[in-house]
N, CA, C and O atoms as CSV, one atom per row, in Angstrom:
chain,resi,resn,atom,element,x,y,z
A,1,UNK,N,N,169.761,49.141,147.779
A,1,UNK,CA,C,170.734,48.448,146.966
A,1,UNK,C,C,170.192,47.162,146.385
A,1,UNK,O,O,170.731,46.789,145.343
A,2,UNK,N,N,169.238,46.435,146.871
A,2,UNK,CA,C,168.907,45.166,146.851
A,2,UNK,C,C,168.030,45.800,144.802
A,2,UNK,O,O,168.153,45.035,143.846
A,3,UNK,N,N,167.490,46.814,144.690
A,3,UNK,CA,C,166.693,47.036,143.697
A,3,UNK,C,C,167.352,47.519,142.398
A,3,UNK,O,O,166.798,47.842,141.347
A,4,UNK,N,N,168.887,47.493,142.756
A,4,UNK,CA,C,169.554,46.962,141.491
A,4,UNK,C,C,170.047,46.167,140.661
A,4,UNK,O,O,170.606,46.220,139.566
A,5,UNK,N,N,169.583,45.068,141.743
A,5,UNK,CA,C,169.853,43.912,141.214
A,5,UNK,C,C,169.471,43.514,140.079
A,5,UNK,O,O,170.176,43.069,139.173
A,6,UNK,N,N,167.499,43.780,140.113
A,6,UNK,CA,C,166.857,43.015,139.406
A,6,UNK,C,C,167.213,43.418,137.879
A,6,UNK,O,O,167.371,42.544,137.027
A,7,UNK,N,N,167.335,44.889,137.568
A,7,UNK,CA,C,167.571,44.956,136.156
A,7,UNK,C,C,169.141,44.916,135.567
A,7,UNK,O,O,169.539,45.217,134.442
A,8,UNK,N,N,169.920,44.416,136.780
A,8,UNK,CA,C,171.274,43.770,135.555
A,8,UNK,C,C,171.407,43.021,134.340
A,8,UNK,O,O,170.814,41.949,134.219
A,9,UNK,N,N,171.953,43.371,133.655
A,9,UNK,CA,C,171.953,42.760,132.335
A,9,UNK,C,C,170.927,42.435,131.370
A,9,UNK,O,O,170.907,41.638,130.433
A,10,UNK,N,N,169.475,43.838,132.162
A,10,UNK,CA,C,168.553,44.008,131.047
A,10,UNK,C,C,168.793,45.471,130.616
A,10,UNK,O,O,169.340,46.403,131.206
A,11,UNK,N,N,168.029,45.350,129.015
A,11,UNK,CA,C,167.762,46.554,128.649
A,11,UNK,C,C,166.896,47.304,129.266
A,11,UNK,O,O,165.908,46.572,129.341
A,12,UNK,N,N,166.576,48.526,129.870
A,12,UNK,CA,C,165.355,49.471,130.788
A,12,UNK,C,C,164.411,49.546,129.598
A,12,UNK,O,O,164.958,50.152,128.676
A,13,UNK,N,N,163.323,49.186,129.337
A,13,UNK,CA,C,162.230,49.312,129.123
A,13,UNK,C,C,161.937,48.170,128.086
A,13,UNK,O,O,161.060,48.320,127.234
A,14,UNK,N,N,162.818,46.823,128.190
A,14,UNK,CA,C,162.512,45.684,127.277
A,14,UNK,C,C,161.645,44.992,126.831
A,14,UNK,O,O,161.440,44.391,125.777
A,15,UNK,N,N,160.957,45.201,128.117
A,15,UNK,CA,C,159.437,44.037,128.581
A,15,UNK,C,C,159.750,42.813,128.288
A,15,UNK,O,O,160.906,42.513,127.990
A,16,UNK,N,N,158.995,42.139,128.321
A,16,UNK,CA,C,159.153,40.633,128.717
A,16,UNK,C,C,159.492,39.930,127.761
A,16,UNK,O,O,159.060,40.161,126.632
A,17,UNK,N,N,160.429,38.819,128.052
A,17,UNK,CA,C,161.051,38.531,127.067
A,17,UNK,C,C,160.046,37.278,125.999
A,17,UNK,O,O,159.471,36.327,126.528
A,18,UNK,N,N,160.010,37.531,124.516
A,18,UNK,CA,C,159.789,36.831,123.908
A,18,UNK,C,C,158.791,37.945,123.441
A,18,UNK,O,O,158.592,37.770,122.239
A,19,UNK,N,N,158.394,38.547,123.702
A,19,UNK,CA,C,157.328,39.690,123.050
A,19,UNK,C,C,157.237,39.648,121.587
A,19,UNK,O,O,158.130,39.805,120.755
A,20,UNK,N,N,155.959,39.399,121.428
A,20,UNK,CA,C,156.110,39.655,119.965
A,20,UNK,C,C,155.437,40.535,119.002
A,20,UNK,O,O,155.229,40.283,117.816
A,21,UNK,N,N,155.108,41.638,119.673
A,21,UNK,CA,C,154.654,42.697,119.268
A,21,UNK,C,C,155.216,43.989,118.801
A,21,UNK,O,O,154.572,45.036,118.749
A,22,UNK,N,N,156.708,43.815,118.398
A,22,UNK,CA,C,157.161,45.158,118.221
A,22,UNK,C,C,157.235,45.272,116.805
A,22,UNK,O,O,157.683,46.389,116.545
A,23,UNK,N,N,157.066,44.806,116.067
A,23,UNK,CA,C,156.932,45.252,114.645
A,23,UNK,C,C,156.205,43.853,113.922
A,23,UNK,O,O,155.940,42.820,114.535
A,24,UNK,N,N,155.982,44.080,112.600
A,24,UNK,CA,C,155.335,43.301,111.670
A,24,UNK,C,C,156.273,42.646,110.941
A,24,UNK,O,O,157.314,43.165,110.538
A,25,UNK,N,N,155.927,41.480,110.753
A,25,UNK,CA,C,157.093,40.771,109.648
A,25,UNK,C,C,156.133,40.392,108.318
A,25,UNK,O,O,155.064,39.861,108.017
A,26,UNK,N,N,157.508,41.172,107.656
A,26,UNK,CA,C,157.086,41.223,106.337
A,26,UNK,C,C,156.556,39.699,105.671
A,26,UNK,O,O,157.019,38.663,106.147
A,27,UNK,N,N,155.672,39.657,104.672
A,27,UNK,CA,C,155.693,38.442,103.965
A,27,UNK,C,C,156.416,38.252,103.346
A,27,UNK,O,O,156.932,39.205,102.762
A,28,UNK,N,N,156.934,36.770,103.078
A,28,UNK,CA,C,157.915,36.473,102.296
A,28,UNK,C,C,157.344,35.487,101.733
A,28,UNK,O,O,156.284,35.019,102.150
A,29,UNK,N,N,158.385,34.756,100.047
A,29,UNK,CA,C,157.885,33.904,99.439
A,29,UNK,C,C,159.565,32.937,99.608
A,29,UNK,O,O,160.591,33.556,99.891
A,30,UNK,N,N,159.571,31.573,99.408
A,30,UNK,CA,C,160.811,31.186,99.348
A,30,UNK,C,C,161.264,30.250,98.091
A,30,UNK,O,O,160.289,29.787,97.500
A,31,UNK,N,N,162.392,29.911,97.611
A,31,UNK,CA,C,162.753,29.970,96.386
A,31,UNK,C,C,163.729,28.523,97.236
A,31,UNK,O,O,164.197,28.340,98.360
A,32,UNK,N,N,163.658,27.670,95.829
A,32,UNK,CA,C,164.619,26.435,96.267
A,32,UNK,C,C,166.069,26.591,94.928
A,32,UNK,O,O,165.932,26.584,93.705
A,33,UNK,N,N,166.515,26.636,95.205
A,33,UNK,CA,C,167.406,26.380,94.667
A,33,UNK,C,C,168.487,24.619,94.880
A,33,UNK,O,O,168.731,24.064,95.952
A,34,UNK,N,N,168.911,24.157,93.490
A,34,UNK,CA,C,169.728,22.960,93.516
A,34,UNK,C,C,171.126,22.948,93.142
A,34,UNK,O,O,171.090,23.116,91.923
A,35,UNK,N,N,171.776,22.893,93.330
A,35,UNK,CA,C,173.193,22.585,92.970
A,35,UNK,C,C,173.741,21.193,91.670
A,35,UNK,O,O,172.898,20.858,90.838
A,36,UNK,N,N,174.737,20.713,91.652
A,36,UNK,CA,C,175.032,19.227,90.295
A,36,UNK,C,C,174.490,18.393,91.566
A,36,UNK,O,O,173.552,17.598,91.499
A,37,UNK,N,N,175.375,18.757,92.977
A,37,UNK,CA,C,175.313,17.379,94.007
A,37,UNK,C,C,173.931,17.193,94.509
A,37,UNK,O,O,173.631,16.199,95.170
A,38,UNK,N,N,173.112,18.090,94.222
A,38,UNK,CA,C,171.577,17.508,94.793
A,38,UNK,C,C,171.664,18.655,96.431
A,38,UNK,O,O,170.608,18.580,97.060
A,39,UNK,N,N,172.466,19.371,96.927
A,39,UNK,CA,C,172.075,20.199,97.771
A,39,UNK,C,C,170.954,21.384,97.325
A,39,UNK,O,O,170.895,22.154,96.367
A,40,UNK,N,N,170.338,21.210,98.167
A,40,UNK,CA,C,169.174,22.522,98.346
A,40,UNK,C,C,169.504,23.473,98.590
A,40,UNK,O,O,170.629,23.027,98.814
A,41,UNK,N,N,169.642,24.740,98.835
A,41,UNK,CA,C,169.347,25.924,99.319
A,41,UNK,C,C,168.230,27.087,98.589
A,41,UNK,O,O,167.928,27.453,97.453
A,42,UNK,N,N,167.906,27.345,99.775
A,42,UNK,CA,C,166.355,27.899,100.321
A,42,UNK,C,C,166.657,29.425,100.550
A,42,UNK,O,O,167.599,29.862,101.211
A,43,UNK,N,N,165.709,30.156,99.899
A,43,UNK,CA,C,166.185,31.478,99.557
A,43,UNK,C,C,164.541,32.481,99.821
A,43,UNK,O,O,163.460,32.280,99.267
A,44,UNK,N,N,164.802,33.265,100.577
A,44,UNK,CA,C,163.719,34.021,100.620
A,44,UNK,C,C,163.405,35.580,100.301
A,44,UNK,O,O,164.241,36.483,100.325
A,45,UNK,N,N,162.531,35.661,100.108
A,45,UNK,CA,C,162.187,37.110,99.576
A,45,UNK,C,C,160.875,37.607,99.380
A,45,UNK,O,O,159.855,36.998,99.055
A,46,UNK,N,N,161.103,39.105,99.691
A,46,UNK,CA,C,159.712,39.956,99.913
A,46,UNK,C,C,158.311,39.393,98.723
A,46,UNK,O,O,158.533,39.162,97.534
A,47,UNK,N,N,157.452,39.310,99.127
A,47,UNK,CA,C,156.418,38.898,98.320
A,47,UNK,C,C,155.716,39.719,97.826
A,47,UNK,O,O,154.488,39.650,97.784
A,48,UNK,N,N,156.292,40.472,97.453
A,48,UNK,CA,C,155.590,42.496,96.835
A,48,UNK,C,C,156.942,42.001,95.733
A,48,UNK,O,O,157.318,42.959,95.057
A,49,UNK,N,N,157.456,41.127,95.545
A,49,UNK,CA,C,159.331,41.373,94.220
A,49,UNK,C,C,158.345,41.192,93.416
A,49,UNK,O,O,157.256,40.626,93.505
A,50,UNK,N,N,159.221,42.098,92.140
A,50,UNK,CA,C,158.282,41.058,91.064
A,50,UNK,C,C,159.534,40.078,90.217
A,50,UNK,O,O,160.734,40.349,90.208
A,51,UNK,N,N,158.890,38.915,89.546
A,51,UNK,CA,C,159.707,37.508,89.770
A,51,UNK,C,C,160.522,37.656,88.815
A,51,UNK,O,O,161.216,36.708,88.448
A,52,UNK,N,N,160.605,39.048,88.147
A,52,UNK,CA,C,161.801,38.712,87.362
A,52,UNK,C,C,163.044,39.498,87.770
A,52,UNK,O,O,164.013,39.783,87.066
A,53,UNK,N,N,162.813,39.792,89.060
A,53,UNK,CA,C,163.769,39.840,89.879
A,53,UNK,C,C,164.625,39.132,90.749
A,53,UNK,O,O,165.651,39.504,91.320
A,54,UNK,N,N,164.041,38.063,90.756
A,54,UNK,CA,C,164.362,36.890,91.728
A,54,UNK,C,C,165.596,35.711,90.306
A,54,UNK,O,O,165.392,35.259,89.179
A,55,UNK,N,N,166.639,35.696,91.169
A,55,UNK,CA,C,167.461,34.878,90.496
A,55,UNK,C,C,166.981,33.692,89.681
A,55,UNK,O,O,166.176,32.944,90.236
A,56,UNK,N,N,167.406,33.386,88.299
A,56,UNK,CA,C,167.272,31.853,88.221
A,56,UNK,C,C,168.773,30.941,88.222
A,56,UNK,O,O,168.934,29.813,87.756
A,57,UNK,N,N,169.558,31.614,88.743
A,57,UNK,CA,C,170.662,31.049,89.182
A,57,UNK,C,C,171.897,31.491,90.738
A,57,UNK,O,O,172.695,32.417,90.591
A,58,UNK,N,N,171.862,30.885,91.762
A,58,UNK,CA,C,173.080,31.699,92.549
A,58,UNK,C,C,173.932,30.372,92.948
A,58,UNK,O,O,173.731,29.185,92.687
A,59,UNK,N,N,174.686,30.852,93.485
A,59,UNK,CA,C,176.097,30.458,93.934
A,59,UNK,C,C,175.716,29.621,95.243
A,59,UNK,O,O,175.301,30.190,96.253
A,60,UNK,N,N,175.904,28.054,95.151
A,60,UNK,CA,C,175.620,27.259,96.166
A,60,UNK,C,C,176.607,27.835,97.640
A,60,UNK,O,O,177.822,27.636,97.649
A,61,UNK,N,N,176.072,28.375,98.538
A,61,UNK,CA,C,176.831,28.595,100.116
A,61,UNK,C,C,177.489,27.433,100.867
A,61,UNK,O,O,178.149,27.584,101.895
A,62,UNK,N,N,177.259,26.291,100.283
A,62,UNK,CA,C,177.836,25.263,100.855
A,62,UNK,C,C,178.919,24.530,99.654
A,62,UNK,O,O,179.854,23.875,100.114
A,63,UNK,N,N,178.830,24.608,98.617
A,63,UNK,CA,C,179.865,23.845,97.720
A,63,UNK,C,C,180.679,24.620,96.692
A,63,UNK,O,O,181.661,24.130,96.135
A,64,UNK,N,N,180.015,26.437,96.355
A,64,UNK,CA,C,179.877,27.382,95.891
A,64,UNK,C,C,179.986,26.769,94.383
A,64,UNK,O,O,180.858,27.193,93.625
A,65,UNK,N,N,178.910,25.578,93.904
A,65,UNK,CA,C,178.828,25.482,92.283
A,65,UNK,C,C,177.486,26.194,92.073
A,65,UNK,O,O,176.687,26.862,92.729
A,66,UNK,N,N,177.582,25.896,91.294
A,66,UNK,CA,C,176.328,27.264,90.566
A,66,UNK,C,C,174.777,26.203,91.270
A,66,UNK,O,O,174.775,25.029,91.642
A,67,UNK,N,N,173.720,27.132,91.228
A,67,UNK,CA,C,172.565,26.371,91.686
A,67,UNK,C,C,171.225,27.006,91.115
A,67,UNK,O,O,171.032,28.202,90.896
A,68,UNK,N,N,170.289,25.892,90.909
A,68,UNK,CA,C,169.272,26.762,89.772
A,68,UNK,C,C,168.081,26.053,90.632
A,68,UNK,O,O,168.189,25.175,91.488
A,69,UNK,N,N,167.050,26.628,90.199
A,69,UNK,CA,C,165.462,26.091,90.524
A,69,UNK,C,C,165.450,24.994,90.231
A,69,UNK,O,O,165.333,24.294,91.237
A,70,UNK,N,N,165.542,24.167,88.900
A,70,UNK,CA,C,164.842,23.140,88.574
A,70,UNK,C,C,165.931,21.935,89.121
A,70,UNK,O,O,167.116,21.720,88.868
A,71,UNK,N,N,165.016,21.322,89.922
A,71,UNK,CA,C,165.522,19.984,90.660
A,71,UNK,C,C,166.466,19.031,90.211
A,71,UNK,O,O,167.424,18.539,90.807
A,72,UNK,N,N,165.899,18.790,88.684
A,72,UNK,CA,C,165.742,17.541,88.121
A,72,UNK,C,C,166.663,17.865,86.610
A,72,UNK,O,O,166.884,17.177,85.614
A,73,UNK,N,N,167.102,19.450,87.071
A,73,UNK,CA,C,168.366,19.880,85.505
A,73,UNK,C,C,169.113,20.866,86.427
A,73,UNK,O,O,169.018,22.005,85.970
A,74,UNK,N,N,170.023,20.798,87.892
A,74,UNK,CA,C,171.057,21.728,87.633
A,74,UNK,C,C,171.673,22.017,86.996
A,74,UNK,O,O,172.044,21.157,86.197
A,75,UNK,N,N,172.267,23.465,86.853
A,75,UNK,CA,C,173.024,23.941,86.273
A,75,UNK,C,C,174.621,23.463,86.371
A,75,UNK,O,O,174.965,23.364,87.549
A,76,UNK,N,N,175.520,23.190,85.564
A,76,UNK,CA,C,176.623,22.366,85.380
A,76,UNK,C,C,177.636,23.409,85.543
A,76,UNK,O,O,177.655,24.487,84.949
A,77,UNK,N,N,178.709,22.863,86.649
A,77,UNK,CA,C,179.805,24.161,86.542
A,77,UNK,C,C,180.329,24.612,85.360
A,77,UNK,O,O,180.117,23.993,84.317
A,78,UNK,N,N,180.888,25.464,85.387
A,78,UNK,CA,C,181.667,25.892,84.083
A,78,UNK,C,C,183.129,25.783,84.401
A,78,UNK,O,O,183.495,26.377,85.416
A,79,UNK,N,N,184.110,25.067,83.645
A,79,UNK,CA,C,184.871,24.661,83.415
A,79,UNK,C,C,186.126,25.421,83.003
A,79,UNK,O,O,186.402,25.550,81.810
A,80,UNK,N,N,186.872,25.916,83.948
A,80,UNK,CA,C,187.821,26.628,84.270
A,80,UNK,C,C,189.078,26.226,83.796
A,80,UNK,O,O,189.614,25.150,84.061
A,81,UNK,N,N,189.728,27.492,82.789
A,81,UNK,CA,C,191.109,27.062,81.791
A,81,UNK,C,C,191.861,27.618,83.185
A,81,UNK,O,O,191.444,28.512,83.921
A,82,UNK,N,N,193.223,26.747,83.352
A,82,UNK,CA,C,193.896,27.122,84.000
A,82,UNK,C,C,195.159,27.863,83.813
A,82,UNK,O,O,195.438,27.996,82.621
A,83,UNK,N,N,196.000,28.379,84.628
A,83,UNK,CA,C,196.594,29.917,84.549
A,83,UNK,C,C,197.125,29.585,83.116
A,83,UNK,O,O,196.872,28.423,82.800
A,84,UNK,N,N,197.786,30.296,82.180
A,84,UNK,CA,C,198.536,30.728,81.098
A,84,UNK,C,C,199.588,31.522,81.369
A,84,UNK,O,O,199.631,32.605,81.954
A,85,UNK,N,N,200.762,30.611,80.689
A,85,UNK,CA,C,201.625,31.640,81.270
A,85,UNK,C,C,202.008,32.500,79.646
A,85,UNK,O,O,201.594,32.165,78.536
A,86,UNK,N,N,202.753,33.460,79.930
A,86,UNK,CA,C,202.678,34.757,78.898
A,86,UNK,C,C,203.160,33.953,77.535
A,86,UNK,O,O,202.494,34.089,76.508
A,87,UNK,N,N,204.493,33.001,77.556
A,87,UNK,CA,C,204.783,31.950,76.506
A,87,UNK,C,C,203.678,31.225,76.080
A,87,UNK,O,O,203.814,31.034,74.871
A,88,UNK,N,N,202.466,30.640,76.564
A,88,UNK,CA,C,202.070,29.991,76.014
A,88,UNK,C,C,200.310,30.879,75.081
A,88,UNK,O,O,199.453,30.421,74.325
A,89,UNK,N,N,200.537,32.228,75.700
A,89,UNK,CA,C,199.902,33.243,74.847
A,89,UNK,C,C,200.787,33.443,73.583
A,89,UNK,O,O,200.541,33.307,72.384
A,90,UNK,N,N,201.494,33.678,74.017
A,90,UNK,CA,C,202.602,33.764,72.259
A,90,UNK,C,C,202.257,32.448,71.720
A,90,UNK,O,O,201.539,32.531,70.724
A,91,UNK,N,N,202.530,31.363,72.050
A,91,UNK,CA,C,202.298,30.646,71.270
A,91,UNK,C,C,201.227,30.172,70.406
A,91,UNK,O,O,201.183,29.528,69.358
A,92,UNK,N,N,200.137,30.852,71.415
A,92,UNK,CA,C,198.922,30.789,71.055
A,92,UNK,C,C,198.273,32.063,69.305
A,92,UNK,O,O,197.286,32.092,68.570
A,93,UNK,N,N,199.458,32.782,69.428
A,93,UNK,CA,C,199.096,34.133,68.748
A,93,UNK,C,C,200.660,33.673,67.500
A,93,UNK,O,O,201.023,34.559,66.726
A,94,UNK,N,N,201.358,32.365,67.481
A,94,UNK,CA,C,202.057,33.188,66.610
A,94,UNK,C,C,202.563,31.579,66.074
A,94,UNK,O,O,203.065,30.806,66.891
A,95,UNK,N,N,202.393,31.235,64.811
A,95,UNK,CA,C,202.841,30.037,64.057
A,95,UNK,C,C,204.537,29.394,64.741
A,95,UNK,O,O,205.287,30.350,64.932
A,96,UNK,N,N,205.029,28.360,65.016
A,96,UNK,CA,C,206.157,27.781,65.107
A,96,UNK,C,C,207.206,28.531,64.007
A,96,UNK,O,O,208.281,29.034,64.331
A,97,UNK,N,N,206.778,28.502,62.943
A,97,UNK,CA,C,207.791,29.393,61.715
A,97,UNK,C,C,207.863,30.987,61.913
A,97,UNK,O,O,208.924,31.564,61.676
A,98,UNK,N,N,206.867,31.610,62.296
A,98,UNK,CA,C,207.045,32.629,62.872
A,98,UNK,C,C,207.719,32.770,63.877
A,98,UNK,O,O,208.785,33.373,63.749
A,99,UNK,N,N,207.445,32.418,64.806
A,99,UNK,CA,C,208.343,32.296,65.791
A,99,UNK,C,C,210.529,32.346,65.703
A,99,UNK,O,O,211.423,33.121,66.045
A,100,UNK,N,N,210.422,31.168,65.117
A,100,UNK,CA,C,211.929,31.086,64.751
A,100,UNK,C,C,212.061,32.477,63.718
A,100,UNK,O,O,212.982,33.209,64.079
A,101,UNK,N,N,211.535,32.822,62.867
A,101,UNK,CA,C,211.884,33.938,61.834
A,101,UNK,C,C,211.961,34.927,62.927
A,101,UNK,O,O,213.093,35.400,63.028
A,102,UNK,N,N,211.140,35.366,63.741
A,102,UNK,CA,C,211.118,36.890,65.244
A,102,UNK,C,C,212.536,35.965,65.949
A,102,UNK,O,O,213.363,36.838,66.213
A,103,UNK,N,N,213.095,34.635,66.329
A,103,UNK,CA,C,213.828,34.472,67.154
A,103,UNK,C,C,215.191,34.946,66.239
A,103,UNK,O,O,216.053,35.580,66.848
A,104,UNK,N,N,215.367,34.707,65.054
A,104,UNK,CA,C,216.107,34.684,64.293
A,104,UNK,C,C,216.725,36.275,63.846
A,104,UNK,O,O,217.890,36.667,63.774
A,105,UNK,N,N,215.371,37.017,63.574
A,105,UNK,CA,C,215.529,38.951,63.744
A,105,UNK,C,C,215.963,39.076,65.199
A,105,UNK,O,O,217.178,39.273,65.210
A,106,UNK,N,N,215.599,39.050,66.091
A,106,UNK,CA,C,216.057,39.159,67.724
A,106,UNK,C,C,217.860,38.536,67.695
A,106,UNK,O,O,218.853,39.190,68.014
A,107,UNK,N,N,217.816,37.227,67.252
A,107,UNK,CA,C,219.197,37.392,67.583
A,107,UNK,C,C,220.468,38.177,66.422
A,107,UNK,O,O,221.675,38.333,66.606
A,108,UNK,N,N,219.618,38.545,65.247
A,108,UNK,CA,C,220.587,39.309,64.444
A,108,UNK,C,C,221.169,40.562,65.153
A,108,UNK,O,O,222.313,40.945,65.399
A,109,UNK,N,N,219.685,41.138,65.426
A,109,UNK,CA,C,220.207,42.765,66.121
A,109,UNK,C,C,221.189,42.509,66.993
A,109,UNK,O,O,222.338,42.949,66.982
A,110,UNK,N,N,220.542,41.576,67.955
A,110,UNK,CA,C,222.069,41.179,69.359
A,110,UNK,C,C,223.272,41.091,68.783
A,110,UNK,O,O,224.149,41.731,69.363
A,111,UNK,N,N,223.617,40.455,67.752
A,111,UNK,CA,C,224.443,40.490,67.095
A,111,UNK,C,C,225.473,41.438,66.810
A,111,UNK,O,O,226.564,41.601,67.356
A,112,UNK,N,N,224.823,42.150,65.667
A,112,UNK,CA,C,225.032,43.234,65.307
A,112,UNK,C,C,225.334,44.243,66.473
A,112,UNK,O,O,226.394,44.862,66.385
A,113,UNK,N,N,224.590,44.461,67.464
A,113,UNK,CA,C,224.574,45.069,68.130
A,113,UNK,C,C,225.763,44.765,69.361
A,113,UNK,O,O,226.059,45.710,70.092
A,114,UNK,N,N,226.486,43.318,69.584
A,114,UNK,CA,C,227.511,43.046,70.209
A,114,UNK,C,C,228.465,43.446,69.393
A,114,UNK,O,O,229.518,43.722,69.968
A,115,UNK,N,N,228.457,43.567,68.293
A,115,UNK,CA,C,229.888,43.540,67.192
A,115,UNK,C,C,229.976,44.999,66.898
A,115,UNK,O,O,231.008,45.448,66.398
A,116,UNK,N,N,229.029,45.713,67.155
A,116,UNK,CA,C,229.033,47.952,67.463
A,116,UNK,C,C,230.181,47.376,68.592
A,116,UNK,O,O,231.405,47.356,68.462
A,117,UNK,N,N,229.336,46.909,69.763
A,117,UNK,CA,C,230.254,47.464,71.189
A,117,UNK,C,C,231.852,46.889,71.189
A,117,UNK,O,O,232.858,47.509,71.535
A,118,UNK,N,N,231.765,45.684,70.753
A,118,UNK,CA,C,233.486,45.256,70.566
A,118,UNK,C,C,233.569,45.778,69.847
A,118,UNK,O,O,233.343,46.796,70.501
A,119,UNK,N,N,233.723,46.170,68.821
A,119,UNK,CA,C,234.683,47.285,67.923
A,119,UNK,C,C,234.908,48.572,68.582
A,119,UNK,O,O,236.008,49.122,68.608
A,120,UNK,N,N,233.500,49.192,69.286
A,120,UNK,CA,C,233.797,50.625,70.151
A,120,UNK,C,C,234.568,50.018,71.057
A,120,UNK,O,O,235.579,50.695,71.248
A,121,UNK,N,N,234.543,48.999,71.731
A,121,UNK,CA,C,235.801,48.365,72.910
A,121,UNK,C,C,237.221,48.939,72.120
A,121,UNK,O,O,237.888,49.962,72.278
A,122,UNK,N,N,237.329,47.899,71.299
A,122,UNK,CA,C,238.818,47.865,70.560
A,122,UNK,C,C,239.515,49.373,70.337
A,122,UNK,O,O,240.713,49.644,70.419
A,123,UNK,N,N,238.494,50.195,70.057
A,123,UNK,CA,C,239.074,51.286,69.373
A,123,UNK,C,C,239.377,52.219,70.568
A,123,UNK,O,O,240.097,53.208,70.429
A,124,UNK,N,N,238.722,51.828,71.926
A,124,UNK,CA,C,238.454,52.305,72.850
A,124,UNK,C,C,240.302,51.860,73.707
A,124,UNK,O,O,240.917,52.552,74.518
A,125,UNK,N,N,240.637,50.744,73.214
A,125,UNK,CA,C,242.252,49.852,73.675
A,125,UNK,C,C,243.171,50.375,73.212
A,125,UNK,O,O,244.314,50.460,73.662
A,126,UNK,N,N,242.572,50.921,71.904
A,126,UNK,CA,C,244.187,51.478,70.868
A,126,UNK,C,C,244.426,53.006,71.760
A,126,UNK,O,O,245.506,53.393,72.207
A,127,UNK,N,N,243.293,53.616,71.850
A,127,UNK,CA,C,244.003,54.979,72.613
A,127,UNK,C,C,244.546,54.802,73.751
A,127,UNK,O,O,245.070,55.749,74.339
């Protein structure tokens, strides 16, 4: 019993820990990337890529603004229109005078179209 001790909470055939012989590590090359605020991030990759594969822009992991190679010219966020609501697309698509002339057809039909149903009312009272 005493000789089960020793391999609790190892893997059976691990060998010793820190080994560093079980596979090859690949070469890599590493890539700096800058952000507006001056953060770095450090980016690595196989050294067999060819470089016009390798980003010239990603997404900072710490501030998520855009981030480029060159130190001394990040790339500048881009500047985000905020929500629109469906009125101010119309407004965007349709002159002030237009507008009143479509508000003006819209409320004729209603119109018209209230003065069908009270009359079908009325005629609807006499029987």
């Amino acid at each position: 019993m005493s000789g089960t001790q020793a391999i609790r909470g190892a893997r059976v055939g691990s060998g010793p820990m820190g080994e560093l012989d079980h596979g090859a590590r690949a070469e890599r090359i590493t890539v700096s990337y800058w952000d507006a605020l001056g953060n770095e991030t450090v980016r690595s990759y196989a050294a067999d890529i060819n470089p016009d594969d390798i980003p010239e822009q990603i997404d900072s992991p710490t501030t998520g603004l855009p981030a480029g190679r060159d130190k001394n010219n990040p790339p500048q966020p881009e500047k985000t229109e905020p929500y629109k609501t469906h009125l101010a697309y119309v407004k965007e698509r349709r002159t002030p005078e237009e507008g009143e002339r479509l508000l003006e057809q819209a409320l004729q039909k209603l119109r018209e179209r209230r003065g069908l149903v009270r009359a079908a009312a009325a005629e609807l009272d006499k029987k």
